[in-house]
N, C-alpha and C positions, 0 to 999 in steps of 0.2 A: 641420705646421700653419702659416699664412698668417694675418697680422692688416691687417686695412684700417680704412680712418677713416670706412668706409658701406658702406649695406647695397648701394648702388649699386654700389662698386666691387667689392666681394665678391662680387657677383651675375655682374660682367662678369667675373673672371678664373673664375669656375667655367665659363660658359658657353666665355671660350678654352680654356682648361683641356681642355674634351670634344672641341670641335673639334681641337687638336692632338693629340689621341691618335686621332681618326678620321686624321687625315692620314696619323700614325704607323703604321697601325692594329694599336694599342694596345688592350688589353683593358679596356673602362668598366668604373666602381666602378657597382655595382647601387644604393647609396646615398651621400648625401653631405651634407655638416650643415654649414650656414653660423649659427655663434651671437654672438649676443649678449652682451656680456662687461658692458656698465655698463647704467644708467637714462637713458639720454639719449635727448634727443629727435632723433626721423628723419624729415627732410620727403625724401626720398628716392622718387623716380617708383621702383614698382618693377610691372614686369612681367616675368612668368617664363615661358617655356613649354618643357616639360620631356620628355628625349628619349621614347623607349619603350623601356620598362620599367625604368625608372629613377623610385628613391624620394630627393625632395629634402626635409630639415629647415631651416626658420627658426625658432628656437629661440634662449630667452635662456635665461643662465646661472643655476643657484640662488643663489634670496635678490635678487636683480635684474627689474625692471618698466619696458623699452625701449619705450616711446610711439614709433607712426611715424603722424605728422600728415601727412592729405593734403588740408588744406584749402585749397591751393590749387593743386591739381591737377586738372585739367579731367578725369583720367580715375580709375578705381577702383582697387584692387589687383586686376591683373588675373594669373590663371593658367590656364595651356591646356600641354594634352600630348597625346603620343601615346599607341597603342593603350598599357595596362596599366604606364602611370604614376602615382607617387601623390605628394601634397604634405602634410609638414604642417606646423601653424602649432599652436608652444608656448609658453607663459607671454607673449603679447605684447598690448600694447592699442591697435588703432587706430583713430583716429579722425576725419572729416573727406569722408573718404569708404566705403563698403563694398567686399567681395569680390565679383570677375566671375570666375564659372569659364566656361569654353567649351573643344571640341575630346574629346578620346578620351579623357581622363585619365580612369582606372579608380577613383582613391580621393581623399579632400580629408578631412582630418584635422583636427580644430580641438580644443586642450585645454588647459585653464587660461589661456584667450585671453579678453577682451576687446576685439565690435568695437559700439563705441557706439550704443546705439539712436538714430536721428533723425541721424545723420552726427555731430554734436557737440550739447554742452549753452550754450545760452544765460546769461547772469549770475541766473537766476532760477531755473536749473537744469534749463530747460525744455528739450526736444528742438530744435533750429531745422530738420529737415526732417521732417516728421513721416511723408509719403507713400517715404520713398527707405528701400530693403531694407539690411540688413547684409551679405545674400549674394542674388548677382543671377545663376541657374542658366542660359545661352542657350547652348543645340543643343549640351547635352553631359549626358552621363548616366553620375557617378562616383555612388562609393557614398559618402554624405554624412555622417560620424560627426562628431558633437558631445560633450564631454564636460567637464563643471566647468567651462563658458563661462557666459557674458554675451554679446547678440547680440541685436539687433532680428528685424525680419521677414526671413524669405526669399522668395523670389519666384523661380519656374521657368518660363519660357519653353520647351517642347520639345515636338517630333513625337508627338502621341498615337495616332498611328495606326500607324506600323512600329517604334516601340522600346514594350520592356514598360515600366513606369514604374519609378522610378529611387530607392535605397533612402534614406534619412532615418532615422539613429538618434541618439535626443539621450539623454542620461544624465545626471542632477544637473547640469541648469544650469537658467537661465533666457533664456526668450526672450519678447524686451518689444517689441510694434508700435506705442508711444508713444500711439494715438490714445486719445480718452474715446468717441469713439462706437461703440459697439461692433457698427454696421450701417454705418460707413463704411469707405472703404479702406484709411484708415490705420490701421487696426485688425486688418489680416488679418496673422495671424504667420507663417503657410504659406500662399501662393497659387500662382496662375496667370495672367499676365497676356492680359485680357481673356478668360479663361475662368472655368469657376463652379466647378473645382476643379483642383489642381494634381495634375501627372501624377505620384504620389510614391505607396510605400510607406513609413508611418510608423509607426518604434517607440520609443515616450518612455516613459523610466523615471526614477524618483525627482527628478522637473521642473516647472516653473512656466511656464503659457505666458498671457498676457496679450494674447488676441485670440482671433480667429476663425483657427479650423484649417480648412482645407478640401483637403482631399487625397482620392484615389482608393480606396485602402488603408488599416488600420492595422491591422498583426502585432498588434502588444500596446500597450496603454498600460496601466502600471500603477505606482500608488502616486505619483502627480502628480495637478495641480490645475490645471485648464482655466477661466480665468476671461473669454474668448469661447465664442461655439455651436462646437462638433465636428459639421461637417457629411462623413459617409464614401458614398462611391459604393458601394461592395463591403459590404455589411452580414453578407453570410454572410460569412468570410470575419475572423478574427482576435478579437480578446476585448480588452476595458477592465476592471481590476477594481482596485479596493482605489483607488481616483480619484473626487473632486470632477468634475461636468460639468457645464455651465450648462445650465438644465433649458430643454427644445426642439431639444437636440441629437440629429444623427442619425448611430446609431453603429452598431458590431456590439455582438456580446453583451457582456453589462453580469453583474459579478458583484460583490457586496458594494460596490457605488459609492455 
């Protein structure tokens, strides 16, 4: 075990770290865990991208809540991997800017995270970006698990014509797209940029989504509360039950909603 004074330099010796062992060629660890040990704040540029087939944690310690502020970072927290890599992000809160996946990465992991809806909170507690995602999905298609997060809107940019669409499961969290209008953009909590539905299968359980969903699919929703329209392409095609939906919503089958 290796301790650094950021996440920045943590990030560079793991990345030597791989490289000296290709050099060596040494056998890679299939996973590897860079954590968080206090509450401190991290304005730390962090971009990652992760070999193949290799699983990386950022993770803080129990009893600990590590803020990584990227307000003034012109770019997001960006991570991209190869074929049948996976990243996840544990007990952390960031704010300032959101998450950019891109590239092959197979999986993206998010649990007991916090990343601020609207990029941060104004002194009146107001969102101050209201149009910019939490997670910004471009020409990549991992499987997208959420769980006991806080998270604004997502927004997928991808190929809807040679890849199948791309999985979205959230579990006991919420996700907030800051807007009050709930026919404006800033309101959509799953989309598609400039398209009229995001190329996604979506299964939300025991969740709170505060906007317009508009996705391709949905396996199941069940035992959550949709407080934008549920617009789904695929109607045959998966079930909603024991869920609040905003009435006008266009969905699959509906059972005890």
């Amino acid at each position: 075990i290796q301790k650094y004074i950021s996440i920045k330099l943590a990030l560079q010796a793991w990345k030597d770290d791989w490289a000296l062992r290709e050099t060596n060629e040494e056998a890679q660890p299939l996973e590897s865990l860079i954590e968080i040990t206090d509450s401190g704040l991290y304005e730390d540029a962090i971009n990652i991208s992760l070999p193949a087939g290799h699983h990386l944690q950022l993770a803080s310690s129990s009893g600990v809540r590590p803020v990584i502020l990227l307000a003034d970072r012109p770019d997001q927290l960006l991570v991209s991997g190869e074929a049948g890599s996976y990243f996840t992000m544990d007990g952390l809160l960031v704010a300032g800017r959101g998450l950019q996946i891109e590239g092959e990465v197979a999986g993206i992991i998010i649990r007991h995270s916090t990343l601020v809806p609207g990029w941060n909170l104004d002194p009146e507690c107001e969102p101050e970006q209201l149009d910019e995602p939490s997670i910004d999905i471009v020409n990549a298609w991992p499987c997208l698990t959420i769980e006991r997060s806080i998270l604004g809107s997502i927004q997928i940019n991808n190929d809807e014509v040679h890849r199948d669409p791309l999985a979205i499961r959230i579990s006991d969290s919420i996700l907030d797209a800051t807007g009050s209008d709930c026919d404006g953009p800033a309101c959509e909590a799953i989309g598609g940029y400039g398209c009229t539905l995001a190329h996604a299968r979506l299964t939300l359980l025991r969740s709170t989504v505060f906007g317009r969903v508009d996705v391709h699919a949905v396996e199941l929703a069940e035992n959550s509360i949709l407080m934008g329209k549920l617009k789904v392409a695929r109607r045959q095609h998966g079930c909603v039950r024991f869920c609040y939906v905003r009435p006008g919503s266009c969905t699959p089958k509906r059972y005890h909603c």
